[in-house]
C-alpha positions as a Markdown table, in Angstrom:
| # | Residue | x | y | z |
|---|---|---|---|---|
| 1 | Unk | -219.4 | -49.1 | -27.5 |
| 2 | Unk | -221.5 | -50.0 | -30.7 |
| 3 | Unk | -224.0 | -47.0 | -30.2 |
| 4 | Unk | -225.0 | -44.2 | -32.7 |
| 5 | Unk | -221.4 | -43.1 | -32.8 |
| 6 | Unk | -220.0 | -46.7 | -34.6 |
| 7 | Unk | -221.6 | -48.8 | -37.2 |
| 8 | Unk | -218.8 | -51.8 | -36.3 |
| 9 | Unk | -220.4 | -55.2 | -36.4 |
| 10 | Unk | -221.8 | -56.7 | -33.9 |
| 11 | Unk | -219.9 | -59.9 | -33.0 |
| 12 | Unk | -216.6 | -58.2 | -32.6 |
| 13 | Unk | -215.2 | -58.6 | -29.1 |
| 14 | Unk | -214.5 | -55.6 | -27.0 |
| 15 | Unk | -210.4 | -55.2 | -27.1 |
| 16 | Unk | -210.7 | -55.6 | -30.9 |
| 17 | Unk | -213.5 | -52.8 | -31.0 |
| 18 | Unk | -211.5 | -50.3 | -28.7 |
| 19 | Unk | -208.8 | -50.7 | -30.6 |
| 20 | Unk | -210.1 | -49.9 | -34.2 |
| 21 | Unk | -211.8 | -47.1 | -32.4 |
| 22 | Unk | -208.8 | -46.1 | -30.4 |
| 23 | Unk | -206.8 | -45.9 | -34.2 |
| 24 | Unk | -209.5 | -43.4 | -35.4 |
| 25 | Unk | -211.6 | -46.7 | -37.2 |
| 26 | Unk | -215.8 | -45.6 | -35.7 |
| 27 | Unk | -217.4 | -46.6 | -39.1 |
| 28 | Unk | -217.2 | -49.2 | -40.8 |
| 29 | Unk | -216.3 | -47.5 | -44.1 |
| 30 | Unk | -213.2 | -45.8 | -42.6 |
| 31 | Unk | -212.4 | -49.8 | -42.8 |
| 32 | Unk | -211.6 | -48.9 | -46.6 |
| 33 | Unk | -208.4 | -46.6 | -45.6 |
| 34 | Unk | -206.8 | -49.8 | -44.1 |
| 35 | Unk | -205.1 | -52.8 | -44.7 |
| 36 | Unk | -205.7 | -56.5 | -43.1 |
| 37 | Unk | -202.0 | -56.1 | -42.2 |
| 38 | Unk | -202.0 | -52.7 | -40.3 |
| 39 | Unk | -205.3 | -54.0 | -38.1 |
| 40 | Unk | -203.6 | -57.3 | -37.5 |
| 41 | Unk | -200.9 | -55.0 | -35.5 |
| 42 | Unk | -203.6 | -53.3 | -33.5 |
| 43 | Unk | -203.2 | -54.7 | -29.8 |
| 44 | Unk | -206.5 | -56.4 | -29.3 |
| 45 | Unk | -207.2 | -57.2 | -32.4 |
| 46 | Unk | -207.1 | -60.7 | -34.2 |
| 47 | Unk | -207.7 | -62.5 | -37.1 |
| 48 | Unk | -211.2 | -63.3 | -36.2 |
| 49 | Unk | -212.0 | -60.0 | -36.0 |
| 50 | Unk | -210.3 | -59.3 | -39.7 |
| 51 | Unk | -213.2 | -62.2 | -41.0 |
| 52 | Unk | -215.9 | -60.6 | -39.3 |
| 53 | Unk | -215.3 | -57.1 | -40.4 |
| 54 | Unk | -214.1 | -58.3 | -44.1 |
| 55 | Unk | -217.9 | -60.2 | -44.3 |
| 56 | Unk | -219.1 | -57.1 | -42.8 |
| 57 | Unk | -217.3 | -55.1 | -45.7 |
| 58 | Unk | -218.3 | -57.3 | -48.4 |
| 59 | Unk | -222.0 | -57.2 | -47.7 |
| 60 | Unk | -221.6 | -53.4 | -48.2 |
| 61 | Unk | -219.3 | -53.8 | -51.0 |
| 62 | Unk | -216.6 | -52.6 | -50.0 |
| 63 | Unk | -213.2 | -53.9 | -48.9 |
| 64 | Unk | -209.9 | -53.0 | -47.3 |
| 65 | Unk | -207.0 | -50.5 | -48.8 |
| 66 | Unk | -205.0 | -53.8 | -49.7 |
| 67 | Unk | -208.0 | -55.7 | -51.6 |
| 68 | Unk | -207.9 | -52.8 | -54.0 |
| 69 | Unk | -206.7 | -53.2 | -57.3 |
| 70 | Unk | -203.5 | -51.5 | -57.4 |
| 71 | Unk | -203.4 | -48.8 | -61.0 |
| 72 | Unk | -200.1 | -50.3 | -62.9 |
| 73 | Unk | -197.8 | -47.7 | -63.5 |
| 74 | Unk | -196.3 | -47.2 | -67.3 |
| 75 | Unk | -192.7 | -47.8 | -67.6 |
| 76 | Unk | -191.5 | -45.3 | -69.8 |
């Protein structure tokens, strides 16, 4: 499935693949929209998937929804 449709790392295994593409996830920058916790609940998709698309990320410089720093908001 990694063909010119998907830039997904290679290493992944096959159930975790289909089903970050099955959830609407073919590039790796669509990665960014998510958090570690909502792909952990994919079915077919683990935790060492999560470290090989987090490197993945990283090299790119980028990282998931929940790794961003979150704006404080004023109290007023």
């Amino acid at each position: 499935m990694n063909g010119s449709k998907s830039n997904l790392p290679e290493g992944l295994g096959k159930p975790a693949e289909r089903a970050l593409i099955a959830a609407g996830y073919m590039q790796l920058q669509d990665l960014t929209q998510a958090s570690k916790k909502d792909l952990l609940k994919l079915h077919g998709f683990g935790p060492k998937a999560l470290r090989i698309l987090d490197a993945a990320l990283k090299e790119q410089g980028l990282s998931f929804s929940a790794d961003h720093p979150t704006p404080r908001k004023e109290q007023g």
